[in-house]
N, C-alpha and C positions, 0 to 999 in steps of 0.2 A: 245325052245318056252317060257318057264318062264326068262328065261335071258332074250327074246325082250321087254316079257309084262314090266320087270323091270325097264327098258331103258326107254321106253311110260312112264311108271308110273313117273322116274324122271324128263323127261323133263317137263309133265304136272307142277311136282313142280314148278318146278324152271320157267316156264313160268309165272304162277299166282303169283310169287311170284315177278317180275321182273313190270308184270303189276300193281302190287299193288303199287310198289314203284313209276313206271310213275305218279298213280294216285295221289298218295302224294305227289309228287317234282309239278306236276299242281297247284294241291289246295297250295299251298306252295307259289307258282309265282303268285296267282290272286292279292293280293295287288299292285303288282308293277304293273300289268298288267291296271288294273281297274282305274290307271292315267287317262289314254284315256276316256274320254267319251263313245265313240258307245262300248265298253268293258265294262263297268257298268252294265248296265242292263241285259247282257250275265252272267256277275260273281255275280250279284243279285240271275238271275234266278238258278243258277248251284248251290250255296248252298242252297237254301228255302228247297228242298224238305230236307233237315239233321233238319232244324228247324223245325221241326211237335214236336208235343206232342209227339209222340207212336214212333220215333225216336231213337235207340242206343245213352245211355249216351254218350257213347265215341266222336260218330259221330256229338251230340250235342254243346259237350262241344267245339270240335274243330271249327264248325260252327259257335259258338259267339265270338271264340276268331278270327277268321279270316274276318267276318262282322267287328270287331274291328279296325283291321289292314287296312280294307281298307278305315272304315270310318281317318283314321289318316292318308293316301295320297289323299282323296278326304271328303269332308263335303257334298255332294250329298248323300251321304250313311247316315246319319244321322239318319233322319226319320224311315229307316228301323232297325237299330241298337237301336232308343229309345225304338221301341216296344218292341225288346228284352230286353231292359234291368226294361222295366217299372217293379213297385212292382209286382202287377197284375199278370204278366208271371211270373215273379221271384218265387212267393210263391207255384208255382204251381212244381217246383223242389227243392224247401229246403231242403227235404231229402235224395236228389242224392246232396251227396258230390262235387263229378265232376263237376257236372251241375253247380251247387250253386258256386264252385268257380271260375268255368270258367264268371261268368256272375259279382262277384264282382269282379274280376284281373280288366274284360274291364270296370268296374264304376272307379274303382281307374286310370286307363289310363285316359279315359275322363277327369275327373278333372286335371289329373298332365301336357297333353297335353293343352289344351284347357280349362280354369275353367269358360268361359263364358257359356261353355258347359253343365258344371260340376254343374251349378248354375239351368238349364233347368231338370236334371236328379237329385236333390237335395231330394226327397223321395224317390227314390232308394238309394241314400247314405243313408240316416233317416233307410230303412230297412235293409238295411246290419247292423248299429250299433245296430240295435234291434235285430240281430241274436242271436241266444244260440251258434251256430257255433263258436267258438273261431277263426278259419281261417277267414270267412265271415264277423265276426266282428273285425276284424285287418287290414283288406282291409279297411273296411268303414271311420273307424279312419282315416288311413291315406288320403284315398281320401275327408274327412271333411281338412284335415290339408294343401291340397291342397287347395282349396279355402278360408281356412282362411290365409294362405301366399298370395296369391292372393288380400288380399282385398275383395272379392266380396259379403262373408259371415261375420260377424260380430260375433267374438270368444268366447266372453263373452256370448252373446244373444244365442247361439249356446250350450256353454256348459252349460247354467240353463236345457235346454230340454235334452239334451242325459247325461248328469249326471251319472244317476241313472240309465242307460240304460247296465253301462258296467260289465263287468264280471270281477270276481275274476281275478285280474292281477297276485297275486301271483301264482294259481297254472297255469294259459296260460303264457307263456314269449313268445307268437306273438302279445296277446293281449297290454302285457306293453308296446314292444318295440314302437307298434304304435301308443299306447299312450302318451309315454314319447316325440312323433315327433308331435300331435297333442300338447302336453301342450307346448312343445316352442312357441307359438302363443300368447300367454298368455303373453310373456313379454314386448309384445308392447303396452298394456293399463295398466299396471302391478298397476301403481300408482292412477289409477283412480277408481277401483275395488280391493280397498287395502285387502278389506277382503277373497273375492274371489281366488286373488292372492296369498295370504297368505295359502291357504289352497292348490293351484297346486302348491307351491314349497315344501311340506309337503311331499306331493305325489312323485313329482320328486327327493326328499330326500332318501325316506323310499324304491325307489324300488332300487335308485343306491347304497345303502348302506346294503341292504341288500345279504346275504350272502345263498347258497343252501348246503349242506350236499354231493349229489350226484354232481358232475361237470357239468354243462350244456351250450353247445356253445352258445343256444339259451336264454338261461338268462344271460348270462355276455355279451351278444350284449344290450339286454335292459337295463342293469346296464350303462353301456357308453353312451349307446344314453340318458340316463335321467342326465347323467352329464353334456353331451352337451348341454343339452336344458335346464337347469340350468344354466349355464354361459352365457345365454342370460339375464337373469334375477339379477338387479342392488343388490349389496351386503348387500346394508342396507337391501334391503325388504328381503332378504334371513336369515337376520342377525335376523330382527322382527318377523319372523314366525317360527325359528326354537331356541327354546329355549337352550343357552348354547351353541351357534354353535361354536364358536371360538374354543372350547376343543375339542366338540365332531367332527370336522373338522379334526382339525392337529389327534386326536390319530386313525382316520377312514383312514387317509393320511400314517402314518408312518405303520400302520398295514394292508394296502391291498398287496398282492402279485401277482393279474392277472393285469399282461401286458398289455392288452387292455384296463380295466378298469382305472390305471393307466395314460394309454396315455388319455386316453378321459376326465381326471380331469387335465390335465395340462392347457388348457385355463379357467377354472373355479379357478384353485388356480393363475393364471395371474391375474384376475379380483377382485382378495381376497389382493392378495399383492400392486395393484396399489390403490386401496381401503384404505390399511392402507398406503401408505406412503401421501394420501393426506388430510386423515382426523387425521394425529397422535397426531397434537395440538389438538383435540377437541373431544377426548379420556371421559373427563370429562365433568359433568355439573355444576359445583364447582364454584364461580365467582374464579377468578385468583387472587392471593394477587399480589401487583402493584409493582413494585420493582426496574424499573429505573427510578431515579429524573423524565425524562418528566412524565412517568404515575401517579408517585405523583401529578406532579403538577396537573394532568386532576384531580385527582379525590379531592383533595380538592378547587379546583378552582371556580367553581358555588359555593360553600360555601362562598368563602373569597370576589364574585363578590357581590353578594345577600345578604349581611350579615346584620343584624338590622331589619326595618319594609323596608327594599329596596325593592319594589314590581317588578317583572320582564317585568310591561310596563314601566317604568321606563329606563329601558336599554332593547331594545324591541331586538336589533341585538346581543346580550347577550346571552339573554334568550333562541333565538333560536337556539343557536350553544350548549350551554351547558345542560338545561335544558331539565328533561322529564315530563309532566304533566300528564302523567298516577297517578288515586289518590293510594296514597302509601298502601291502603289495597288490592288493585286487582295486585299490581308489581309484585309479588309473588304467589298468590293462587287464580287467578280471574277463573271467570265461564262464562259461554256464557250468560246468562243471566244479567252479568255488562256489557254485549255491551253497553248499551245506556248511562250509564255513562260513558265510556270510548270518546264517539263520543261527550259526554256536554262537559267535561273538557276542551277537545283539540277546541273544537268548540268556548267556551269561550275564553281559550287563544289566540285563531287565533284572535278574534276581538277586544280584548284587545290591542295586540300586533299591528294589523295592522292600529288601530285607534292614534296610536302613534309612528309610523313610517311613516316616512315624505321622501319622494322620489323626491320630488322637481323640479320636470323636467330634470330630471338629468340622461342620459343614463345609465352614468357607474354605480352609486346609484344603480338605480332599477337592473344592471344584481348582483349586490354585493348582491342584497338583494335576489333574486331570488335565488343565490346561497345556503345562508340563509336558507332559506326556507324549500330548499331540506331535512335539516338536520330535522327540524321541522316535515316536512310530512312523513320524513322515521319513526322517531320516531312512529309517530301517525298510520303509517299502521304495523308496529312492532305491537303494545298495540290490535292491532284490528283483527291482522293475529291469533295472541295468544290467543284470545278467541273466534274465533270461531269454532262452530261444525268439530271433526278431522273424520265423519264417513263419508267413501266412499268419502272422499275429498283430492285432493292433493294440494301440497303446493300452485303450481300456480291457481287453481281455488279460492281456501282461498284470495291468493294475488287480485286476480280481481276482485272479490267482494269486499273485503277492500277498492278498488281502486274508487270502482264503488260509494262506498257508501261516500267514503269523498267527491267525485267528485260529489254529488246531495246536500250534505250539503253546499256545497262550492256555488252550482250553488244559492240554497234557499237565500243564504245571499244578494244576488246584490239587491233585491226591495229594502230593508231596509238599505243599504249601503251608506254613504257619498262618494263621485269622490276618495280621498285618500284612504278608503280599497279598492273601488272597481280595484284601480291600484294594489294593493296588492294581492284582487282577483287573478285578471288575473296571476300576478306573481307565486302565490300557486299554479295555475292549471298548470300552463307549468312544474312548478318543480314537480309536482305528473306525470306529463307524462316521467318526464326524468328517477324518479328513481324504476314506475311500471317495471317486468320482460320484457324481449326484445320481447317475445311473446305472450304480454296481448296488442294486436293488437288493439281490440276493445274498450278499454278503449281511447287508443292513440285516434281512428278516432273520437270518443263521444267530448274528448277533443278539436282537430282540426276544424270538425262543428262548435262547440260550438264559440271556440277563432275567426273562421275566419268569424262567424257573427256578431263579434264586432268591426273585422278591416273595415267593410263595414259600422259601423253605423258614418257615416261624420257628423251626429250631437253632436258625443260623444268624442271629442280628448281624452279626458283622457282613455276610451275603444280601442281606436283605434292603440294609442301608445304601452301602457302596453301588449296589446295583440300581437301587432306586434313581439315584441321583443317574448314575448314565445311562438309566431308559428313559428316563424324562428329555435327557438331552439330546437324542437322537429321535425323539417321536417325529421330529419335524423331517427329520430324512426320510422316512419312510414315502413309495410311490404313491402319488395322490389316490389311486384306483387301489391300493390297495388297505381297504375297509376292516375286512375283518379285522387285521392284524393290529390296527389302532386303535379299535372297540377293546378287542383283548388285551391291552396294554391302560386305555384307561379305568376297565372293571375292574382290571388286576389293581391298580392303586386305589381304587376305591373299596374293595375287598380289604387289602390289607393294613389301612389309613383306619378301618372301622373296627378291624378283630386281632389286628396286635396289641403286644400288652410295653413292647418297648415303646420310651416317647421318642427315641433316637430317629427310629424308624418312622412315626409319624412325621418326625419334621420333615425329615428328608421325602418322604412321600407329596408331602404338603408344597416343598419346592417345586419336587417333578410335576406336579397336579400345574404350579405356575406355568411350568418350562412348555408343558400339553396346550396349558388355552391359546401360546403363538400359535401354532398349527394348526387351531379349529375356526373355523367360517372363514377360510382364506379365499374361498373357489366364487368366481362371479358367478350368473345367470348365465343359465347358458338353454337358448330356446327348442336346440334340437335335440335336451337330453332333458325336459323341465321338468318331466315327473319323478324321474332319478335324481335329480339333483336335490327337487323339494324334500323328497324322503332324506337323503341325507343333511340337509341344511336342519329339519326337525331333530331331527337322531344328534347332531351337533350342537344345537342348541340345549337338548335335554342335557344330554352331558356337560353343557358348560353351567348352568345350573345345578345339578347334582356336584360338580366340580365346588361351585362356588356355598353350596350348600355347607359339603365336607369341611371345607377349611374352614370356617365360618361357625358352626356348631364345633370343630374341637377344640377352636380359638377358644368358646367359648368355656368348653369343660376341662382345657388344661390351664387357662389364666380366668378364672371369673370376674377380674377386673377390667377385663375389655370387654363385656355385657357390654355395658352402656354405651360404649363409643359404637361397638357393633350392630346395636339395634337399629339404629339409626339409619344402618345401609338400605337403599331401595332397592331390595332385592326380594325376589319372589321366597316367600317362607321364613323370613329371619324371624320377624316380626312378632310369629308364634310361638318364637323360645322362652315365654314366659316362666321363670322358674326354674330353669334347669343349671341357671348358677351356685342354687341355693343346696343341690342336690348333690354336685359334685366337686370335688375337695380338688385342691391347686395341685400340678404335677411340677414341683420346681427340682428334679433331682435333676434335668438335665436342659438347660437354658435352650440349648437347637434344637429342644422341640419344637416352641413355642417362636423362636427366631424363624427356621426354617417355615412354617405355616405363615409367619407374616409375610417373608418373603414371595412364597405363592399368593398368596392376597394380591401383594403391589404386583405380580407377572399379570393376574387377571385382568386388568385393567384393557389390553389389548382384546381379549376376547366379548369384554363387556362396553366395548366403544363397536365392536362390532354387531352387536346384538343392538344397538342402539339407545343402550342407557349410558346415555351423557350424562345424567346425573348421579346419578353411580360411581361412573369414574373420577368424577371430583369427588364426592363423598368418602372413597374409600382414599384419595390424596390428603385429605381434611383428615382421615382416619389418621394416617401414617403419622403424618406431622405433628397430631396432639400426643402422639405416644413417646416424640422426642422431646422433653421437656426444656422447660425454659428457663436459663439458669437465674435470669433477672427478677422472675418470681416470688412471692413472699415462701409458696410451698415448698416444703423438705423435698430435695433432692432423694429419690429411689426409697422413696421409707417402706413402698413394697417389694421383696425379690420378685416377685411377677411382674412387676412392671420393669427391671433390667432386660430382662429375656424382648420384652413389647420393643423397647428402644434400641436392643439392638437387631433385631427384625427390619424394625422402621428405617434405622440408617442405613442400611444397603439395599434397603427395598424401592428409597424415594428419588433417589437419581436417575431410576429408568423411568419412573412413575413420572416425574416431572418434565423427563425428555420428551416421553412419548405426549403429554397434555400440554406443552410447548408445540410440538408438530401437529396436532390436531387444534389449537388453538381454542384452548379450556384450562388456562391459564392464568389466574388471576392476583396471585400473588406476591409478594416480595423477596424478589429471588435474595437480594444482599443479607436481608433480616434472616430469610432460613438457611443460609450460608454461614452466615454470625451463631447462628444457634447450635452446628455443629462445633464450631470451632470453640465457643464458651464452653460450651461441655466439657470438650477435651481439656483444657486447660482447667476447669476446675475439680475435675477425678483427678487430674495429676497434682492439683493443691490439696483434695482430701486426701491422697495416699490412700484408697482405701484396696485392703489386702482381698485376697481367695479368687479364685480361677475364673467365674462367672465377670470378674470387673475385668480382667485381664483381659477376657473374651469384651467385653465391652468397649473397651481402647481400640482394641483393633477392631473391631466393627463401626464405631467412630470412625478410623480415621482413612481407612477402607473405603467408605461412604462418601464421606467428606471430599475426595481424592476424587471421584467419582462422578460428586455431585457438580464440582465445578469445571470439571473436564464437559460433562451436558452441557451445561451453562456456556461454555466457550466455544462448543461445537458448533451449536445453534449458531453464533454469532449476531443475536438480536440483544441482548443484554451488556450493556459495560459495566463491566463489573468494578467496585474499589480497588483499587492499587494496595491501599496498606490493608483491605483486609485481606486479601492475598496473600501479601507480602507476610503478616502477621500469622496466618496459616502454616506458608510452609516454614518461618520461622519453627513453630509448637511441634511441626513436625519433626524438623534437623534434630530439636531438643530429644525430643521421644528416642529416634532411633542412635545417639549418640551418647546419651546417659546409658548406666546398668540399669535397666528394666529388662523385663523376665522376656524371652523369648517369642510367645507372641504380642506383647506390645512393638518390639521391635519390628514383626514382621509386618504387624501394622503401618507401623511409619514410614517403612520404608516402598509398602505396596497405597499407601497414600500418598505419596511423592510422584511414581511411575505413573497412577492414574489419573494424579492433576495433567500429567503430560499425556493425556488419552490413552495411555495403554489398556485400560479395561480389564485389568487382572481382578480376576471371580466374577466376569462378568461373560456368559456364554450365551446371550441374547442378542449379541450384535447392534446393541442400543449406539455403543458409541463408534462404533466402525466405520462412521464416515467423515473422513479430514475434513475440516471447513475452518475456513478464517475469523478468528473470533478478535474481540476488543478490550481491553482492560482499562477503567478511566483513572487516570494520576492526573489530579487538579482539572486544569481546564483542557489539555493535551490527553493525547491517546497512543496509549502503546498497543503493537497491534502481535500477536501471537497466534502461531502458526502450528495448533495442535498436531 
């Protein structure tokens, strides 16, 4: 009888014990289950009763984490699951452990799932970090850290309020850990909140580096994770906040012995080492003693230019390039407080200098002088960046303000301004747009408004030219996203290229129109934006069409002698200008009409190798080079004035034209022969002596070109080029600029010399900006030259 009872008594176990586990493998499948719709409000109902207040902890704590799990295969569960987790209910089991961390686990899910979510439940996270709980408040951390990687919460604004909220990290190590994951957040605004920042890489410092007594897996986890979150965070600011890092680094490096610790400082000392090898010139703040002849020469050279009562308006393109008029007591030891003398000085100098520079109608002048300029403005936001306030400010905010503020001084001077500064003007602001950082967007668009309300005022040529040219040269600054404003800058040149009556102004449009096609169909395929991209890749291509249109028909109607050459091009719509040379009479009153529209021509060549007519792009190379003519010829030398204006277009146009179809390899001709054919030229206009301003312009766009063309040539370093015709080059040149010839011949010779050496003067394309080793063949030996 007691054996049966015993039998009964086991199975009884092992029954309830079989049912229990049914019961748990159920509640265990309601997430998957609760997909289904009509299954929700079933697996709603079947846990609520475990949700009561008066509830078993256990059965509670199970209940909110399973509400959890189903609100993460369905978002219908939401509502039920916020109640649970609201403050409200929360506080009401902060002293059941279980409970309390069963309810922070599902806040830190919410956020790390969904932080849209996380954002709606954002004072539940607030009371978790305000737990005394050391668990509860290391959930909350991370679930903050979740919505600051997200975006949604803003980290900084975030960390002034829970601050002060957190617990001793040294003796919790779940508290550190998730705090060393929360302060990685910290290094995305790192530079803007210098101080701020400077105090969470303290923090990230003191916990990875510190050491425990007793070994603890749980503290050498947050030791590594505050290393990792560290190495998010840029070296100098780590370098500025921890005094003596460099020592106290390498002897914390060569003395740690936990392996994990160890591995979790290897991307932070990656970041340390690529750090010095790029800053190891600049080690020091020492000026540098000068020590190669060139550097001599820089530094006593403003000296020996300026020397006497020589005043630097006097030599105004001089002064710009060597000169800094920062006054010599702020050079050194200035305060924010000498801003405003900082801003007279250079303010004065600007109208000094620009009241005595003389641009003369003269395309390539004004881009020489523009160029100029830049050196000028950099200087002047140097002197400006230096003095002002360094709190809570980063470098680029400093830069934009400087930017901003010469850009309003610049704007005040036009009421008071004679037509000569005010082309100067215009000149100034394009070169402050070129050399502001690539992400001082707003400055750019301030600038682009401003310039492309003065290419609209048709009463003003002199505004209308000057500005042209430096909105074409800044279209390529503009941020890629922003559309409109590069639509409206190319209909504005196409507007006013079609309905002005200056040719001045057409040339110079006709440039800008070049300087526009680098900046268009730059952007690859990009799959997760491909309907917006194609729409703009269309929109881009119309325009470089219409682009190539404009210049192309007014080529036509202000030289009728480039019909012919022009028809030729394989370009959508030329082909039907049947007649319209016949119709309209030559516009030779000003040669950079007709120059600057060639020069847009040869800039196209980038836009139309992008569009995919390679044969185009030769064709209009083929164009360039029949319009320099050949002096071996039986044909008269220029017996048409329209055709000076073509050739000297074509010479400054065909050294980028032929760099750029050297690097795409659509190249096919004889570099030495069209190298010969500028230099014969030059040499034979200086045998005909022939007089008037248009030939003068001629010389120096020869020899400009020329300077240019073989500076390409040597870049490349695929071509060896002849020794004596080289040699014979800059010979014609020495001659040029050392005889009495008129003013711009000289500048020619002498900006043909600097460009055989790469310097690239008039040239704002960036063709030849990159040093490369090139070859020169003398006999069967090679001299090898180091542009």
């Amino acid at each position: 009888m007691l054996h049966l009872t015993a039998s009964a008594n086991a199975v009884l176990f092992f029954w309830n014990m079989l049912h229990f586990c049914l019961q748990l493998s159920l509640l265990e499948s309601l997430p998957s289950l609760a997909i289904h719709g009509f299954v929700l409000p079933l697996a709603l109902q079947w846990i609520s009763p475990m949700l009561k207040r008066d509830s078993n902890s256990v059965l509670y704590a199970m209940a909110v984490r399973l509400l959890c799990k189903i609100w993460a295969v369905t978002d219908w569960a939401f509502p039920n699951l916020q109640v649970v987790l609201d403050p409200e209910n929360f506080s009401n089991f902060i002293s059941d452990r279980e409970i309390s961390a069963s309810i922070a686990t599902s806040i830190r899910d919410v956020c790390k799932q969904n932080p849209d979510r996380g954002v709606d439940i954002i004072l539940s996270v607030s009371f978790c970090i305000e737990s005394r709980d050391s668990v509860v408040q290391a959930l909350g951390l991370e679930s903050l850290s979740y919505l600051c990687e997200a975006d949604v919460v803003d980290f900084y604004t975030a960390w002034k309020v829970i601050s002060k909220q957190v617990l001793d990290y040294y003796v919790e190590p779940a508290v550190a850990h998730s705090l060393c994951i929360l302060l990685r957040c910290g290094a995305m605004d790192a530079e803007a909140y210098s101080v701020i920042s400077g105090n969470l890489v303290r923090t990230l410092w003191r916990i990875g580096t510190s050491k425990k007594n007793n070994p603890d897996p749980l503290w050498d986890k947050a030791r590594g994770t505050a290393f990792h979150s560290l190495s998010n965070y840029k070296v100098s600011l780590i370098q500025d906040a921890i005094p003596d890092f460099w020592k106290l680094n390498y002897e914390f490096f060569t003395n740690e012995h936990n392996l994990a610790v160890l591995k979790a400082m290897e991307h932070l000392q990656d970041e340390i080492i690529r750090y010095e090898h790029i800053n190891r010139r600049r080690v020091t703040t020492d000026k540098r003693t000068a020590v190669h002849k060139f550097e001599k020469l820089l530094e006593v050279f403003p000296r020996a230019v300026f020397k006497g009562m020589l005043s630097h308006h006097q030599l105004p393109g001089a002064a710009l390039l060597t000169l800094n008029f920062t006054p010599k007591d702020i050079l050194n030891e200035g305060k924010p407080k000498d801003l405003p003398r900082v801003h007279s000085a250079f303010e004065q100098a600007f109208v000094e200098i620009a009241e005595s520079m003389y641009v003369s109608r003269n395309i390539v002048v004004a881009l020489l002088a523009l160029q100029s300029w830049k050196s000028f403005v950099s200087n002047w936001m140097q002197a400006v960046v230096a003095l002002l306030d360094t709190k809570d400010s980063s470098k680029l905010n400093k830069a934009m303000k400087a930017a901003n503020d010469i850009f309003k001084i610049l704007c005040d001077q036009v009421p008071v301004s004679t037509p000569q500064v005010v082309v100067n003007i215009a000149l100034v602001i394009g070169a402050l747009a070129l050399i502001v950082p690539p992400t001082a967007h707003l400055v750019v668009s301030s600038v682009s408004d401003f310039l492309l309300k003065w290419l609209l005022q048709y009463e003003h040529e002199h505004k209308q030219w000057s500005a042209a040219l430096s909105l074409g040269l800044i279209f390529n600054c503009f941020h890629p996203t922003d559309k409109k404003s590069r639509l409206q800058v190319i209909n504005g040149f196409l507007e006013v290229i079609s309905k002005t009556e200056s040719c001045l102004v057409k040339g110079a449009c006709g440039l800008a129109l070049g300087y526009v096609c680098h900046g268009l169909l730059t952007r690859a395929h990009n799959a997760v934006d491909s309907e917006v991209e194609a729409i703009t890749q269309l929109n881009e291509r119309a325009s470089v069409e219409d682009i190539l249109h404009a210049l192309v028909t007014l080529l036509i109607q202000l030289c009728p002698s480039s019909c012919y050459s022009l028809k030729k091009l394989s370009i959508y719509g030329i082909s039907s200008m049947g007649g319209m040379e016949e119709n309209i009479h030559s516009f030779s009153d000003d040669p950079w009409a007709v120059a600057g529209l060639v020069i847009g021509l040869g800039n196209s060549v980038v836009a139309l190798y992008r569009l995919g007519a390679y044969e185009a792009v030769t064709e209009v190379k083929d164009v360039l080079i029949s319009w320099i003519p050949n002096v071996d010829s039986n044909s008269a030398l220029f017996d048409e004035i329209d055709s000076v204006s073509l050739c000297m277009g074509s010479c400054l146009a065909l050294p980028s034209v032929v760099a750029f179809c050297q690097r795409v390899e659509l190249l096919n001709d004889d570099l030495d022969a069209l190298f010969n054919r500028y230099t014969s030229l030059a040499s034979e206009l200086l045998n005909l002596n022939k007089s008037g301003i248009i030939f003068q312009n001629l010389l120096m766009a020869i020899c400009i070109g020329a300077g240019s063309f073989l500076s390409s040539i040597l870049n490349d370093g695929v071509h060896a080029m002849e020794f004596n015709g080289v040699k014979g080059f800059l010979d014609t040149l020495r001659h040029i600029y050392t005889h009495p010839f008129p003013p711009l011949v000289h500048l020619g010779g002498m900006f043909g010399v600097v460009n055989a050496f790469g310097a690239g003067a008039g040239d704002l394309t960036g063709v030849f900006s990159k040093p490369m080793t090139s070859q020169i063949k003398h006999e069967v030996s090679f001299i090898h030259l180091n542009t």
